[in-house]
C-alpha beads as a LAMMPS data file, in Angstrom:
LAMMPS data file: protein, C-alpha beads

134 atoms
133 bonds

1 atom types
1 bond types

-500.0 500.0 xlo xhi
-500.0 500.0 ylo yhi
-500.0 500.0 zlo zhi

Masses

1 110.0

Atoms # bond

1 1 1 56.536 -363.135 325.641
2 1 1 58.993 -361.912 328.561
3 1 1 59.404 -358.683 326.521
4 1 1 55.482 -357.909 326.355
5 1 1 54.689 -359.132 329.611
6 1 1 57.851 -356.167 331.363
7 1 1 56.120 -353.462 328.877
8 1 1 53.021 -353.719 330.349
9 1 1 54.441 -353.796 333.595
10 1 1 56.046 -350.373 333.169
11 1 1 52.820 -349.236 331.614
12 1 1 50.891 -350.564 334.778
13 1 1 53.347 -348.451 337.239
14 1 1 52.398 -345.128 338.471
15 1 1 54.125 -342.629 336.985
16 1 1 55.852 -339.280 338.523
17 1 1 55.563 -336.308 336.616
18 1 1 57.104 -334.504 339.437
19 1 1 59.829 -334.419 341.910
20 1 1 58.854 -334.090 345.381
21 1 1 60.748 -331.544 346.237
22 1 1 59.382 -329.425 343.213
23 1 1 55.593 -330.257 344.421
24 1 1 56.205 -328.800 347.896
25 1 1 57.437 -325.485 346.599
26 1 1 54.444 -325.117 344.202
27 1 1 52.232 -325.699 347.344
28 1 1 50.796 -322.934 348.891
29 1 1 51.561 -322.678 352.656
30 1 1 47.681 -320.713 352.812
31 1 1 43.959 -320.826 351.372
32 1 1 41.993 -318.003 351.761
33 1 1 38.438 -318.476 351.273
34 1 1 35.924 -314.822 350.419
35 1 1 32.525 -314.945 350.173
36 1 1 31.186 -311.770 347.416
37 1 1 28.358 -309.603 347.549
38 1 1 26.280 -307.578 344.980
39 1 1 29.586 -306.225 342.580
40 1 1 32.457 -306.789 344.842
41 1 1 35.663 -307.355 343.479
42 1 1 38.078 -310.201 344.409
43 1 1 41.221 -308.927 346.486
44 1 1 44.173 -310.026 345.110
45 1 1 47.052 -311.851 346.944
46 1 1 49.506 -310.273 348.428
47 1 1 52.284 -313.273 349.625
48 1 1 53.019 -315.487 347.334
49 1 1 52.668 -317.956 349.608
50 1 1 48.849 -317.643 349.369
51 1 1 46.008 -318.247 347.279
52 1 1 42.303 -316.537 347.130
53 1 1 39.491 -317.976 346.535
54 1 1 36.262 -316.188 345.484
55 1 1 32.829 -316.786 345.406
56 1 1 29.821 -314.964 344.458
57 1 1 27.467 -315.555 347.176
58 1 1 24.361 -313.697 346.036
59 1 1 22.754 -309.477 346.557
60 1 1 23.534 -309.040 349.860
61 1 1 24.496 -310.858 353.208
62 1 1 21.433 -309.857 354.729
63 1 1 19.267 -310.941 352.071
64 1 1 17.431 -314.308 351.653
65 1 1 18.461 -315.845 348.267
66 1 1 16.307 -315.689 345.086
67 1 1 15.247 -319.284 345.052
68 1 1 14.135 -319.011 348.881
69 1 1 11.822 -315.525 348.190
70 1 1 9.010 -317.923 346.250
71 1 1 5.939 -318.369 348.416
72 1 1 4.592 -322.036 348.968
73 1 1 1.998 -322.816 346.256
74 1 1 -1.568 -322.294 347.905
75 1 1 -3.306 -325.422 347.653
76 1 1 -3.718 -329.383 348.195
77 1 1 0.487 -329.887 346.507
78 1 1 1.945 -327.288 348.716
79 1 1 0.319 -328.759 352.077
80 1 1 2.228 -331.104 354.146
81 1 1 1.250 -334.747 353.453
82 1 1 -0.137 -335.657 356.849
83 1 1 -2.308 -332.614 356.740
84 1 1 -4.447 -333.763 353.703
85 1 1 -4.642 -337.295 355.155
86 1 1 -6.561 -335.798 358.051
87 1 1 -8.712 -334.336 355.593
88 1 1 -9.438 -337.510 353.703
89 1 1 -9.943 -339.283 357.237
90 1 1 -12.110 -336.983 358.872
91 1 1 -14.355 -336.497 355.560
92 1 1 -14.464 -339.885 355.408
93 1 1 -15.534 -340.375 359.315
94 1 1 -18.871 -338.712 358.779
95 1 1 -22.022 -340.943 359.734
96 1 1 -19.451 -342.941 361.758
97 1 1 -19.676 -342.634 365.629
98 1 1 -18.153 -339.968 367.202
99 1 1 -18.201 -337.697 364.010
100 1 1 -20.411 -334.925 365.063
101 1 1 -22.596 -335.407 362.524
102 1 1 -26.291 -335.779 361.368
103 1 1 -25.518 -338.296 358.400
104 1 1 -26.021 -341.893 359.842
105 1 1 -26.131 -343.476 362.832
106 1 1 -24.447 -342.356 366.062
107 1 1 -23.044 -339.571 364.298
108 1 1 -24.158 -336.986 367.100
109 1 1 -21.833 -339.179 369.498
110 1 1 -18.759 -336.878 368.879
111 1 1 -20.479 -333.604 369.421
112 1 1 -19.847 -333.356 372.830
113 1 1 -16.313 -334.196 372.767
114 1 1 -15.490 -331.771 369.834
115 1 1 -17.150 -328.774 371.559
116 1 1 -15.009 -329.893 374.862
117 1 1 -12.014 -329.931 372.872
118 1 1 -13.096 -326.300 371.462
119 1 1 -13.872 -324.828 375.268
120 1 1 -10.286 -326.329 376.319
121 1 1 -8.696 -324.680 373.184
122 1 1 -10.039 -321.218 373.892
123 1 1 -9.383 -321.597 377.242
124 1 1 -5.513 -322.730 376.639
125 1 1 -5.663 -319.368 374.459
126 1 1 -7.130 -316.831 376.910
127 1 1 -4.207 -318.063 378.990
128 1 1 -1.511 -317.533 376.639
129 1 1 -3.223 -313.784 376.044
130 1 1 -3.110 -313.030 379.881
131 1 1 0.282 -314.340 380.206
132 1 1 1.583 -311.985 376.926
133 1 1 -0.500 -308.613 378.368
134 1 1 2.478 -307.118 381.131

Bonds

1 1 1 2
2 1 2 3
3 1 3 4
4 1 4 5
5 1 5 6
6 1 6 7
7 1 7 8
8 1 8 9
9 1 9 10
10 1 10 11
11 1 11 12
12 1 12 13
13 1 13 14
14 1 14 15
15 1 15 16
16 1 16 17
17 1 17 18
18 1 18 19
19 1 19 20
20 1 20 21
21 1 21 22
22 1 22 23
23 1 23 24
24 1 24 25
25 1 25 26
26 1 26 27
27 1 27 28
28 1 28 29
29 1 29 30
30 1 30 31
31 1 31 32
32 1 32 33
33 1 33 34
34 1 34 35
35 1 35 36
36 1 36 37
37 1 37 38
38 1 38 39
39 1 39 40
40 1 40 41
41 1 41 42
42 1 42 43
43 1 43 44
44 1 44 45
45 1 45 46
46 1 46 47
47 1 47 48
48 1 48 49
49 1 49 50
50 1 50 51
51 1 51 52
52 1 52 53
53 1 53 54
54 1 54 55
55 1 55 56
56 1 56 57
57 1 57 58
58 1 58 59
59 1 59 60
60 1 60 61
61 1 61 62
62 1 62 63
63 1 63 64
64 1 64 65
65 1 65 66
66 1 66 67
67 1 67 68
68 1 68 69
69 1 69 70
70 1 70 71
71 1 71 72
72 1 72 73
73 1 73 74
74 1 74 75
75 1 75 76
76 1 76 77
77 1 77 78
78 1 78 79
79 1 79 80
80 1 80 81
81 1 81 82
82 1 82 83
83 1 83 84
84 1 84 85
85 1 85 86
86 1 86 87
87 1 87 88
88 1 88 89
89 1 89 90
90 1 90 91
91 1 91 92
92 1 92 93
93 1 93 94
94 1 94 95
95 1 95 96
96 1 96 97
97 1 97 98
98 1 98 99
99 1 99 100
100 1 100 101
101 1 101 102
102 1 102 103
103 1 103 104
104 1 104 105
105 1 105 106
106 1 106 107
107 1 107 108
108 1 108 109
109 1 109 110
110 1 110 111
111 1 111 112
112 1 112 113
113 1 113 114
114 1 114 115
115 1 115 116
116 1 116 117
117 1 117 118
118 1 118 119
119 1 119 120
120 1 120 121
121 1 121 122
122 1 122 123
123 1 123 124
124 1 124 125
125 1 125 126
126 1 126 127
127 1 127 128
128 1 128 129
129 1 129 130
130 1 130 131
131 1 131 132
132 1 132 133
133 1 133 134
């Protein structure tokens, strides 16, 4: 019983496969880290004290990467969720009061405050033209 119980004692302990002193020499004292571009080569070290690392990063540095170029899909998945829910809500407010419309009752209520919300808009934007014009 004592015999089984020191074997898997020693099994249990950590093992060194290494010396210390041998795992600080095989250390090296520097990383150097290159990014690649389009069919560059890797430069090879120099000191043997250092160690390159490589990666391809892509065409060019100046580029924007392939899975970035895709345009947005055009339609009611590629808007932003809080976009379509003003769609829903303001579709839905027709005939209500305040919706500017001619379905049901007090629907003409809202009229007048969407066309002062449209004379305040243009006028926010003749603004921001004069200011751009030097």
């Amino acid at each position: 019983m004592l015999s089984q119980l020191l074997i898997a004692m020693l099994m249990a302990a950590p093992v060194s496969l290494q010396d210390g002193a041998e795992a600080r020499q095989e250390m090296p004292k520097r990383v150097r880290s290159i990014l690649l571009y389009g069919n560059e080569q890797c430069p090879k070290s120099t000191d043997p004290d250092e160690v390159v690392v490589c990666a391809n990063a892509g065409d060019s540095p100046y580029r924007i990467p392939k899975q970035f170029r895709d345009k947005p899909e055009e339609g009611p998945t590629g808007q932003a969720w809080t976009n379509r829910m003003e769609t829903v809500e303001e579709v839905n407010r027709a005939g209500l009061p305040n919706s500017c419309s001619p379905v049901g009752t007090g629907g003409q209520t809202g009229c007048t405050r969407q066309w002062l919300r449209q004379w305040a808009q243009e006028r926010l934007d003749q603004k921001a033209k004069a200011a751009r014009v030097p």
